[in-house]
C-alpha positions as CSV (number, residue, x, y, z in Angstrom):
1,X,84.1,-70.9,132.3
2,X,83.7,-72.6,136.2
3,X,86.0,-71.1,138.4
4,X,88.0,-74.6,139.2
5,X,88.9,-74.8,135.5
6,X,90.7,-71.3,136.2
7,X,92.1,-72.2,139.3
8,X,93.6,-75.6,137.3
9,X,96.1,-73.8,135.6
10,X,98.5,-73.1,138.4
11,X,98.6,-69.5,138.6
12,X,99.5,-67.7,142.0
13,X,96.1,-66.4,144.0
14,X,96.5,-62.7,142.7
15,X,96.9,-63.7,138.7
16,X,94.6,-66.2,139.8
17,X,92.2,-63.5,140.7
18,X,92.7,-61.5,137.3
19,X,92.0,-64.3,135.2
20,X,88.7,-65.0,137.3
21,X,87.6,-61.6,136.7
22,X,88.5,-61.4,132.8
23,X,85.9,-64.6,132.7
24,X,83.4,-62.2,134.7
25,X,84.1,-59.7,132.5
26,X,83.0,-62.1,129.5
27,X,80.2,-62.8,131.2
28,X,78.5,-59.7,130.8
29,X,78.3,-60.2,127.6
30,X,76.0,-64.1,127.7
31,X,78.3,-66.1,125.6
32,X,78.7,-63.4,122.7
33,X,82.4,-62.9,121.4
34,X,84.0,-60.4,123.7
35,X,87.0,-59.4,124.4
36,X,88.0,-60.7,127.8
37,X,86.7,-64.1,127.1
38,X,88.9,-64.2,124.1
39,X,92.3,-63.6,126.1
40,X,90.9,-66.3,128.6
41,X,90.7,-68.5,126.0
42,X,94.1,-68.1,124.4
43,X,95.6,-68.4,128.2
44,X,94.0,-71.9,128.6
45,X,95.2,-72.9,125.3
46,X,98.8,-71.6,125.3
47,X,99.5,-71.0,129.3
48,X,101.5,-68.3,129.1
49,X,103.8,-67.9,132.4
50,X,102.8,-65.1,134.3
51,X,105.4,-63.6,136.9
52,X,105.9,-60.5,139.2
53,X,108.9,-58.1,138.3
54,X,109.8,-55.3,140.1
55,X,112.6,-54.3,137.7
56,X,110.4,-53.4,135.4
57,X,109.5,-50.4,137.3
58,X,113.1,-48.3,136.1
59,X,111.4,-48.9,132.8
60,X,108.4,-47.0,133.3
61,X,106.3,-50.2,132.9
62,X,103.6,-51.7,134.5
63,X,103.2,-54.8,132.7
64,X,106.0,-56.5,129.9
65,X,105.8,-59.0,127.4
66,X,108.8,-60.9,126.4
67,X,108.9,-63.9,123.8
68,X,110.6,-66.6,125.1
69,X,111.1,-70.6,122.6
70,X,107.4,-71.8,122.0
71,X,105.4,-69.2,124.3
72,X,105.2,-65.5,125.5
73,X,106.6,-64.6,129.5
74,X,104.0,-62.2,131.0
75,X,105.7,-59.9,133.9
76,X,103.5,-58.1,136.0
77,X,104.6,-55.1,138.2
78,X,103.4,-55.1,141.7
79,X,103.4,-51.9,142.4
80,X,101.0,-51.2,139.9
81,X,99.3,-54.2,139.3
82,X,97.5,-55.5,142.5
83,X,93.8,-57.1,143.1
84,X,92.4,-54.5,145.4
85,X,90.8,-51.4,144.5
86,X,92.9,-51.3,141.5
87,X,91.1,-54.5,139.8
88,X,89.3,-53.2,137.3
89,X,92.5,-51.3,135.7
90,X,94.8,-53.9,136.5
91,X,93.1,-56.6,134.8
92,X,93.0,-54.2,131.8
93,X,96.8,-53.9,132.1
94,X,97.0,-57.7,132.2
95,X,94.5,-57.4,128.9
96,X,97.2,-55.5,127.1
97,X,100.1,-57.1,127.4
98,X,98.3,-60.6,126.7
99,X,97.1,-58.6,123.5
100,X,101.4,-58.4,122.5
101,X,101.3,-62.3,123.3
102,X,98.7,-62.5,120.2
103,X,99.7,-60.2,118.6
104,X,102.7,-62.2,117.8
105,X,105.3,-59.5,118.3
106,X,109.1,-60.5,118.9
107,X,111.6,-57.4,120.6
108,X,110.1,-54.5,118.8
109,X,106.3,-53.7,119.0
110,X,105.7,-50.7,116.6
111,X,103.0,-47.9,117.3
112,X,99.9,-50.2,115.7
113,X,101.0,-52.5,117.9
114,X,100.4,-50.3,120.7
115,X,97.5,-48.9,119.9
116,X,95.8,-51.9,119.4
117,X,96.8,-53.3,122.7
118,X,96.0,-50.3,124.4
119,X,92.3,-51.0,122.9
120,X,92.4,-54.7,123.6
121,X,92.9,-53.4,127.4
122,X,90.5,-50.6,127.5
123,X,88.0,-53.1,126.2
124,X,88.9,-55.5,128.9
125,X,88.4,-52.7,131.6
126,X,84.9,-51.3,130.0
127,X,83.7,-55.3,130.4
128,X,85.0,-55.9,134.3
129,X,83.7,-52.6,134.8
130,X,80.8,-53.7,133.3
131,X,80.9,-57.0,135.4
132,X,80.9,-54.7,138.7
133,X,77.8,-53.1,138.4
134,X,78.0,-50.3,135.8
135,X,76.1,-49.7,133.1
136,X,77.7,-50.1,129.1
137,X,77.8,-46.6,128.8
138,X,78.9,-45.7,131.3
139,X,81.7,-47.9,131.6
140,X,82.3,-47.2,128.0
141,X,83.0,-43.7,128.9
142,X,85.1,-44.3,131.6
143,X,87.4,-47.0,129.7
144,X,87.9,-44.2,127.0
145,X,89.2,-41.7,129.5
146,X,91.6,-43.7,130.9
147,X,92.4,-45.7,127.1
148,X,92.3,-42.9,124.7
149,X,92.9,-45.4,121.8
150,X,89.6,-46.4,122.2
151,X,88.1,-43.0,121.1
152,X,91.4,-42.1,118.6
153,X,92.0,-43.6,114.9
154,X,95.5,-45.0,114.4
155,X,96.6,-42.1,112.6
156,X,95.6,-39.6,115.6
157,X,97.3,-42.2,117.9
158,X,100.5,-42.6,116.0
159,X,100.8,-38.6,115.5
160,X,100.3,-38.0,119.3
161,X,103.2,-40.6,120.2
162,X,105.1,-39.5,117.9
163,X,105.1,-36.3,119.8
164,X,105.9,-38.0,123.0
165,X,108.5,-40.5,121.9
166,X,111.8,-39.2,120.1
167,X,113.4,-41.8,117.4
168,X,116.6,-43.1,118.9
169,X,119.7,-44.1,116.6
170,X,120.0,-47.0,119.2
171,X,116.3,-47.7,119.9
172,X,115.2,-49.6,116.7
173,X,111.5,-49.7,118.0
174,X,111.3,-46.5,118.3
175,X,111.4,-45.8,114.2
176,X,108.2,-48.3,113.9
177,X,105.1,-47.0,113.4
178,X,103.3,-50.2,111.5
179,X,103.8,-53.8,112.1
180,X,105.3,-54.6,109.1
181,X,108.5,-53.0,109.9
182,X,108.7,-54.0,113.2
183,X,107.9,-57.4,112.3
184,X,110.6,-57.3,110.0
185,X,113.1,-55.6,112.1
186,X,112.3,-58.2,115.0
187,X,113.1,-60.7,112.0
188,X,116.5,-59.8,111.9
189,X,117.4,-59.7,116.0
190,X,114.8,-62.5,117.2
191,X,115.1,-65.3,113.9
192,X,114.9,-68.4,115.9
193,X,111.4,-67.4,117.3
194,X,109.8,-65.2,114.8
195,X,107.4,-67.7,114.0
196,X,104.8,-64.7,114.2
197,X,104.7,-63.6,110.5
198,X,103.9,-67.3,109.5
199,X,100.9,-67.4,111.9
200,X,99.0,-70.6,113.1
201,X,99.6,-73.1,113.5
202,X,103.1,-72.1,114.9
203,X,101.8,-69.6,116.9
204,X,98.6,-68.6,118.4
205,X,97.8,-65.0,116.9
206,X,95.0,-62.4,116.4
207,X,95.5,-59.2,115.4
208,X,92.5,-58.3,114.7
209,X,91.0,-58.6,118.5
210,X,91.6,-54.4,119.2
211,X,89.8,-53.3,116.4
């Protein structure tokens, strides 16, 4: 995709900067499917807004995604995410959290949810890694240490969070392992935009890009 087409979309210089290095990153590949060109396609298509928070940080997050009527809101923490050094991993961080936007979910992401993301990004980061001079495997083995998803099954991945994230009487995500029942407990809290379990053409979804 030419670099002005990018630049058309009106994001700031730095997200600017991250979506010019996802296209690189589906470069590498010569116009077969990859991952990074897929999320660059869906943000030309449905323009998600993009915005810097720093109040995510007292959550623990670096990146958040938030349903909002007719679209997904994209915040971005600057104190992790940045276009220096950190490039590579923060355009992977960016890959995730456009991965929720697909992946349709509405308040409460479940474990597969997670996992999947968490794939979606450590496939972006193995292709811009790619992109900067590294060879597949070797930027295969890299994106696996930092995304462990990417070398765990889903039940692995659900058993190890589960070991790392107590259920909470008044955290409702926090009892959902698949998507069904966070799709259906979102159902309940989010009706008027849980479009997500009807699919296209209401929403633009794929959740089947992580695996």
């Amino acid at each position: 995709m030419h670099e002005a087409i990018i630049r058309s979309w009106g994001y700031d210089e730095d997200v600017s900067t991250f979506l010019l290095t996802l296209n690189k990153g589906a470069a590498v590949y010569q116009g077969r499917p990859s991952t990074a060109g897929e999320l660059l396609r869906y943000v030309q298509r449905q323009q998600p807004p993009i915005r810097w928070s720093t109040l995510i940080d007292q959550l623990g997050f670096a990146g958040f995604t938030l349903p909002i009527p007719g679209n997904y809101l994209v915040l971005l923490n600057p104190k992790h995410v940045r276009p220096d050094e950190r490039l590579a991993e923060s355009t992977g961080t960016l890959g995730h959290e456009l991965g929720h936007a697909l992946w349709n979910s509405h308040g409460f992401d479940s474990t597969e949810e997670e996992y999947y993301c968490d794939r979606i990004g450590g496939k972006v980061y193995q292709q811009v890694l790619m992109a900067q001079g590294w060879s597949e495997a070797e930027a295969a083995e890299k994106a696996a240490r930092r995304y462990v998803a990417l070398a765990m099954s889903l039940e692995d991945w659900t058993a190890r969070r589960r070991k790392n994230v107590a259920r909470h009487a008044l955290k409702p995500w926090t009892w959902c392992d698949r998507r069904t029942s966070a799709d259906l407990l979102s159902s309940l809290f989010f009706p008027y935009a849980n479009l997500g379990l009807w699919g296209p053409p209401f929403w633009i979804s794929n959740r089947k890009l992580g695996e």
